[in-house]
C-alpha positions as CSV (number, residue, x, y, z in Angstrom):
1,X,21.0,-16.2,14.8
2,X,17.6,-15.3,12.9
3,X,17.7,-12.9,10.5
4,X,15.5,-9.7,11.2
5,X,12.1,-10.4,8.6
6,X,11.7,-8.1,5.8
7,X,9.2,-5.0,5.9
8,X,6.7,-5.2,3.5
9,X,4.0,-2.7,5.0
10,X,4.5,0.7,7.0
11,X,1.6,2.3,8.0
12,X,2.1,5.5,10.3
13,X,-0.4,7.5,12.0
14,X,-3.0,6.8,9.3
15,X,-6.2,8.5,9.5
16,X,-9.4,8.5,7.3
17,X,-11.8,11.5,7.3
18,X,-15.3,11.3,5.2
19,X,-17.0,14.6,5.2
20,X,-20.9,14.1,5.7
21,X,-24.0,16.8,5.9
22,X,-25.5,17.3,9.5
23,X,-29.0,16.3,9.2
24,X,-29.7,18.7,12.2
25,X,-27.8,21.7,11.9
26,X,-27.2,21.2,8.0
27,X,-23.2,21.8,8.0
28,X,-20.7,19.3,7.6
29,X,-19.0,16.7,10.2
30,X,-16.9,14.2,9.8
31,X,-16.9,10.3,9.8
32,X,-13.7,9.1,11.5
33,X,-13.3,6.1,9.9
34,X,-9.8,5.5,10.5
35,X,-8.2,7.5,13.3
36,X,-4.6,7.7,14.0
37,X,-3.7,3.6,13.4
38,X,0.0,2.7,12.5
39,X,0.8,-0.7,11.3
40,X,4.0,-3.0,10.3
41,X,3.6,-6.1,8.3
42,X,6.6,-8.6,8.1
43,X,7.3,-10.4,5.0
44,X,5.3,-14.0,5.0
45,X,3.3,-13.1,7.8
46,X,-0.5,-12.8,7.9
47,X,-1.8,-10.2,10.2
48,X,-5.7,-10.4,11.2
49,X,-7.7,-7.7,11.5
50,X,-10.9,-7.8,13.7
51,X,-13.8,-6.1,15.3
52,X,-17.0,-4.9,15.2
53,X,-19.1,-4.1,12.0
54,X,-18.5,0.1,11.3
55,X,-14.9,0.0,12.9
56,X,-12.9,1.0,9.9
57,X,-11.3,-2.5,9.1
58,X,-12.1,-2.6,5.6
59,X,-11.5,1.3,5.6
60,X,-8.1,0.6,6.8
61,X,-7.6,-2.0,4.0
62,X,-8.4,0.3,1.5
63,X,-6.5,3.2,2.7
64,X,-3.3,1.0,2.7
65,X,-3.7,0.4,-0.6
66,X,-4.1,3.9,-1.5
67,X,-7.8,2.5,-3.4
68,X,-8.8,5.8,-1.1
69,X,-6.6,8.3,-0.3
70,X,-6.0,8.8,3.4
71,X,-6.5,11.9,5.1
72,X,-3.1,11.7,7.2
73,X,-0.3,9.5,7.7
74,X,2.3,8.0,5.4
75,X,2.5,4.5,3.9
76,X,5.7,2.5,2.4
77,X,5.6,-1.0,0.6
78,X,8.6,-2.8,0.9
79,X,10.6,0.6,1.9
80,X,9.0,3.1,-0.6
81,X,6.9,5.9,0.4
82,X,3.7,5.8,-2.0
83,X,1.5,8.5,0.1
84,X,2.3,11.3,-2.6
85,X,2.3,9.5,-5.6
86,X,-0.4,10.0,-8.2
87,X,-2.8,7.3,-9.6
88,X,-0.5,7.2,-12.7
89,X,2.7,6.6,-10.7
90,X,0.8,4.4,-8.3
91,X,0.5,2.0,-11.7
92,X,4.1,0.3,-11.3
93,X,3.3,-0.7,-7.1
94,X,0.0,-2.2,-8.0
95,X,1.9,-4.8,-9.7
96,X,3.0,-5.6,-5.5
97,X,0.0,-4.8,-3.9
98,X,-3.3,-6.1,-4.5
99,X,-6.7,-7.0,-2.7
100,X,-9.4,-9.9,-2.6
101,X,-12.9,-8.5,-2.3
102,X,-15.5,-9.9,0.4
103,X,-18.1,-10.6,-2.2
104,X,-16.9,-12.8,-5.1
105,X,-20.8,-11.9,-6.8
106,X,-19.9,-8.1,-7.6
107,X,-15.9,-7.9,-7.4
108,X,-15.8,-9.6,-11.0
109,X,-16.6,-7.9,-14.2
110,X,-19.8,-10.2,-15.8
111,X,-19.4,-9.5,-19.0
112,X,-15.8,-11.0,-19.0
113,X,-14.9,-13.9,-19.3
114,X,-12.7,-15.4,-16.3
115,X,-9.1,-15.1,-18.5
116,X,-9.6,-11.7,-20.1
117,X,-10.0,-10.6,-16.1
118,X,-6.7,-12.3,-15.4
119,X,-5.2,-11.3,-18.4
120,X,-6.1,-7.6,-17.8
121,X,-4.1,-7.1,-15.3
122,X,-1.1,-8.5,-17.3
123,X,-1.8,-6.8,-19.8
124,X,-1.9,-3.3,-18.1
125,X,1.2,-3.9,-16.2
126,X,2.5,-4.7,-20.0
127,X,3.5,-8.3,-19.0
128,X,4.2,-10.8,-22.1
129,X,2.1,-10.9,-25.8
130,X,-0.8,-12.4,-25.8
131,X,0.3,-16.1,-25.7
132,X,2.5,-15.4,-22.6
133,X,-0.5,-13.5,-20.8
134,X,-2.9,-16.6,-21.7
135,X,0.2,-19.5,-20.4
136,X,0.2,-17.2,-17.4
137,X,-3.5,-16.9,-16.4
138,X,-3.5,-21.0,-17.1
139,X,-1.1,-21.8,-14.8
140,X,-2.7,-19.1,-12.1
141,X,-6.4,-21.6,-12.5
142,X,-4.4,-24.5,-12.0
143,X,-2.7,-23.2,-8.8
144,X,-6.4,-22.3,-7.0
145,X,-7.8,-25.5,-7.9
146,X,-9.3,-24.6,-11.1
147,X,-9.6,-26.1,-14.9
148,X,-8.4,-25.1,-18.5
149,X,-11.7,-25.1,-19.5
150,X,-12.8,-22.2,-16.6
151,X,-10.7,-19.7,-18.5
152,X,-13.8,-19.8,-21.6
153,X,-16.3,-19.4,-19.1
154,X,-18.2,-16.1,-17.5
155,X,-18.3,-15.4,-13.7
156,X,-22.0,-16.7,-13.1
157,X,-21.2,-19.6,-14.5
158,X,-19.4,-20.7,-11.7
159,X,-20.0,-21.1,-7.7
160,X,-19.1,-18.7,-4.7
161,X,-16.1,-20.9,-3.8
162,X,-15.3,-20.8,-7.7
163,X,-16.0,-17.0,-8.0
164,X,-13.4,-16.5,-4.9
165,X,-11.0,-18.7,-6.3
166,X,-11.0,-16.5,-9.5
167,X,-11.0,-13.2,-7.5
168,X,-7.6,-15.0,-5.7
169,X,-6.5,-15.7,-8.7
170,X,-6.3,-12.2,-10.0
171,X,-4.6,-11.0,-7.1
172,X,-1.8,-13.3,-7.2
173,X,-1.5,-13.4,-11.4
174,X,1.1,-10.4,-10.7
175,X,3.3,-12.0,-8.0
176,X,2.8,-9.1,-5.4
177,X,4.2,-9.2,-2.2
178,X,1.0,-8.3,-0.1
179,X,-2.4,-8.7,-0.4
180,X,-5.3,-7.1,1.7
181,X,-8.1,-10.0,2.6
182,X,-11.2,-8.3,2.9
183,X,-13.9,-11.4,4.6
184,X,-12.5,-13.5,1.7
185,X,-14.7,-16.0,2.9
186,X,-17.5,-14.4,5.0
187,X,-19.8,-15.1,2.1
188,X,-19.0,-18.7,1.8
189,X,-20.3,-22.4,2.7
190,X,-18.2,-23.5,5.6
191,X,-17.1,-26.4,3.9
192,X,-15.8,-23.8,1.3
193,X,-14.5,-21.7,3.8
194,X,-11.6,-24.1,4.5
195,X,-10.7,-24.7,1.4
196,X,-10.2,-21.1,1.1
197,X,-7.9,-20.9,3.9
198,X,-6.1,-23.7,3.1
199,X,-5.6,-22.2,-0.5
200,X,-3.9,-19.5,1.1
201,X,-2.3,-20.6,3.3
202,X,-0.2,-23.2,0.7
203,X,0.0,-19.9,-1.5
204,X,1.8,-18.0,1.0
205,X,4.3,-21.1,1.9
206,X,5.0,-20.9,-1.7
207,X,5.8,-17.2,-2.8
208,X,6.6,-15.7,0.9
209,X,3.5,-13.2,0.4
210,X,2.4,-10.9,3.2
211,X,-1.9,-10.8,4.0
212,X,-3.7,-8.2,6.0
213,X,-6.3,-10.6,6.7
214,X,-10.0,-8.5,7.5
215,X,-12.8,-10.8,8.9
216,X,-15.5,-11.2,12.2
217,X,-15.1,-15.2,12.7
218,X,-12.5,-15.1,15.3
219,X,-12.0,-19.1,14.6
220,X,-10.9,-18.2,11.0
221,X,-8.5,-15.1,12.0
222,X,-7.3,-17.5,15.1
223,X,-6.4,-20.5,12.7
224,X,-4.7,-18.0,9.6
225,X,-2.9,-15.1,11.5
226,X,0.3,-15.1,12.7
227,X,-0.4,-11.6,14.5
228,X,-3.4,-9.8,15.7
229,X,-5.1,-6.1,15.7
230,X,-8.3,-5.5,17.6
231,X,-9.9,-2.6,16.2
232,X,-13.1,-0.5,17.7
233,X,-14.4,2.9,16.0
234,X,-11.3,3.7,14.1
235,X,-8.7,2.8,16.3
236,X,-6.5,0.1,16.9
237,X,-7.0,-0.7,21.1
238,X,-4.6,-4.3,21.0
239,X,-2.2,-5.8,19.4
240,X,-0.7,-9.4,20.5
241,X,0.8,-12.6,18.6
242,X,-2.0,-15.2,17.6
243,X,-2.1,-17.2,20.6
244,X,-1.5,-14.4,23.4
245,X,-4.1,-12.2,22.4
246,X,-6.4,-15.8,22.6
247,X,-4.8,-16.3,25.8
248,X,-4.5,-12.9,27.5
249,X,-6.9,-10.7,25.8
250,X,-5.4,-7.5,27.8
251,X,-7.9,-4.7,27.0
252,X,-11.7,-4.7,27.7
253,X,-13.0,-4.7,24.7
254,X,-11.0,-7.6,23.3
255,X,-12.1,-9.1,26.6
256,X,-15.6,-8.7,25.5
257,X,-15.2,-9.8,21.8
258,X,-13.6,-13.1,22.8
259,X,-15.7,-14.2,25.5
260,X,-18.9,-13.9,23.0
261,X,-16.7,-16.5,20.8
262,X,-18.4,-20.0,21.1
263,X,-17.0,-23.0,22.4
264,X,-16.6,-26.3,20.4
265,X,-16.8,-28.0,23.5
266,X,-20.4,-28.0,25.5
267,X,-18.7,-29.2,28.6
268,X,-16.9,-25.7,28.9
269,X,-18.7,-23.2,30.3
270,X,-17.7,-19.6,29.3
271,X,-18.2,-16.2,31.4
272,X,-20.1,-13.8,29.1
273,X,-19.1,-10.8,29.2
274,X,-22.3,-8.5,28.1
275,X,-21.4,-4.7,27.1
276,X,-23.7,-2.3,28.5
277,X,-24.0,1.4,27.6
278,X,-24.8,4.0,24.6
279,X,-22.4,2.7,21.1
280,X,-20.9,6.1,20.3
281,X,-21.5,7.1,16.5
282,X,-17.9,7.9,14.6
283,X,-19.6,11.4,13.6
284,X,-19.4,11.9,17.3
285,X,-17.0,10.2,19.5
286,X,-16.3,10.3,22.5
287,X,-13.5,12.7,24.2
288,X,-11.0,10.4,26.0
289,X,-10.9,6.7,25.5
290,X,-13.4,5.7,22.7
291,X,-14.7,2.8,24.3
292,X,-15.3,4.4,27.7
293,X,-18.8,4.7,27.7
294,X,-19.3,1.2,27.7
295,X,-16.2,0.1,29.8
296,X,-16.7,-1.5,33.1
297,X,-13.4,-0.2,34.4
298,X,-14.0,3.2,33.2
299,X,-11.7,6.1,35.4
300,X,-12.2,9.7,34.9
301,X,-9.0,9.8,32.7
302,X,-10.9,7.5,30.1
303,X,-13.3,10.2,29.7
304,X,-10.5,13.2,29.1
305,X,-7.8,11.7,28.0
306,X,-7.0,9.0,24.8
307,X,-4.9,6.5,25.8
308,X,-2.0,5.5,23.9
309,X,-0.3,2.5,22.3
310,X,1.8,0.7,25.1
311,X,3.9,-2.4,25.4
312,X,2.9,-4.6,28.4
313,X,4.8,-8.0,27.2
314,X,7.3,-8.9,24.2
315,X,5.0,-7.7,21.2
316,X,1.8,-7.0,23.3
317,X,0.7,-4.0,23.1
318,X,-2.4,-2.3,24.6
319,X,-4.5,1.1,24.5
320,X,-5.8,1.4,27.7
321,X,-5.1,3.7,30.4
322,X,-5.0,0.8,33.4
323,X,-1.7,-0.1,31.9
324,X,0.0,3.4,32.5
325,X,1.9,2.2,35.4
């Protein structure tokens, strides 16, 4: 009989406000980044993260991390609630919960060089003397594909794949137990790009860690995840295993997102599916279903009434309201 997985991540009813001025009316509104999404991540499991630019993905990330505080909602890593705790007694966690930055240009200090970055975070978790911390971030290069010699050297000294290799390097010098992805290889040479994957994918194998894995390219999030959120103006509308949600995309929007996917194969002929209608802005949107004004099977519930999270299969579940029944 298998054993029920570990929980590394709970993330209830999390929301994330930003208060903006009202170039209009001159008061204040708010920016619904994140509204009302709750997640569970499984020990050695990579869940992907998609949709549109502006949804709140990398918002999400963040706020998961507490790198932002959320507005509502509670968060636990590996069964311990961190949503009250200070940036002082958040110190001892960030030791199990890092984060890889899209851009591997800016996400690394320049006037370092590449093993005083590892060795800083060593050295504020008060890991070893300086010997151990320098064994330690020599050992870390040589498991992303890196030389001795690239601990001497300075960031721009080195290519993007290099760069990222560095910035996954410093996440995983502290053996945490999840990481948040965040387009770890959006800014990348294709031929890079793999190698990236495949970096990650041997690293998890090896130390059982759990990735929240943000990016747009749908053959990337297909090829890593294990699991799958769809995620449109701040809320989470699907979630499905891997190859259901690629199978039997369920809600209308996911519909839409995977039909605009290119095939490898010119022979196969896909049916696009072309979204019409105003894109709401998160200062305002819409009552009801979120994505209703550009739904084609918009009822007038959508328009009143948000739909909630419901299980249609083993694992599937769907916001929409033409599941209800």
């Amino acid at each position: 009989m298998e054993t029920e997985k570990k929980v590394v991540l709970k993330a209830e009813h999390i929301k994330k406000y930003f208060p903006v001025k009202n170039a209009v009316s001159h008061g204040k509104v708010q920016v619904k980044a994140v509204d009302d999404i709750s997640l569970m991540l499984h020990e050695g499991e990579t869940y992907g993260l998609v949709g549109e630019t502006g949804c709140g993905k990398s918002t999400l990330g963040r706020t998961v991390l507490k790198l932002i505080e959320p507005t509502e909602g509670r968060i636990s890593i590996n069964g311990t609630d961190i949503t009250e705790l200070s940036e002082k007694q958040m110190i001892p966690y960030r030791q199990k919960m890092q984060m890889v930055f899209q851009d591997p240009y800016t996400s690394l200090d320049p006037r370092k060089k590449v093993g005083d970055l590892l060795m800083e975070a060593l050295q504020i978790q008060k890991i070893g003397d300086r010997k151990d911390r320098m064994e330690l971030a020599m050992q870390m290069l040589g498991k992303v594909g890196l030389r001795p010699q690239h601990f001497y050297r300075y960031p721009h000294e080195f290519s993007g794949g290099q760069r990222q290799r560095v910035g996954l390097a410093r996440a995983l010098i502290l053996n945490p137990s999840f990481i948040v992805c965040d387009e770890p290889v959006s800014a990348l040479d294709v031929s890079v790009q793999s190698q990236i994957i495949n970096l990650l994918l041997d690293l998890q194998e090896d130390g059982k860690v759990t990735y929240l894995f943000i990016a747009h390219d749908m053959s990337v999030v297909k090829y890593i995840s294990t699991r799958i959120g769809v995620m449109y103006l701040g809320h989470l509308v699907e979630e499905a295993a891997t190859d259901e949600l690629f199978s039997l995309p369920s809600h209308p929007y996911t519909q839409a997102l995977l039909s605009s996917v290119p095939s490898s194969n010119p022979k196969i002929k896909k049916q696009r599916i072309v979204l019409e209608g105003e894109i709401p802005s998160p200062m305002n949107a819409p009552k009801g279903c979120v994505f209703h004004t550009r739904c084609m099977y918009s009822m007038p519930i959508c328009e009143t009434e948000r739909p909630q999270m419901k299980e249609i299969s083993c694992g599937h579940c769907v916001a929409c309201h033409m599941y209800d029944q």
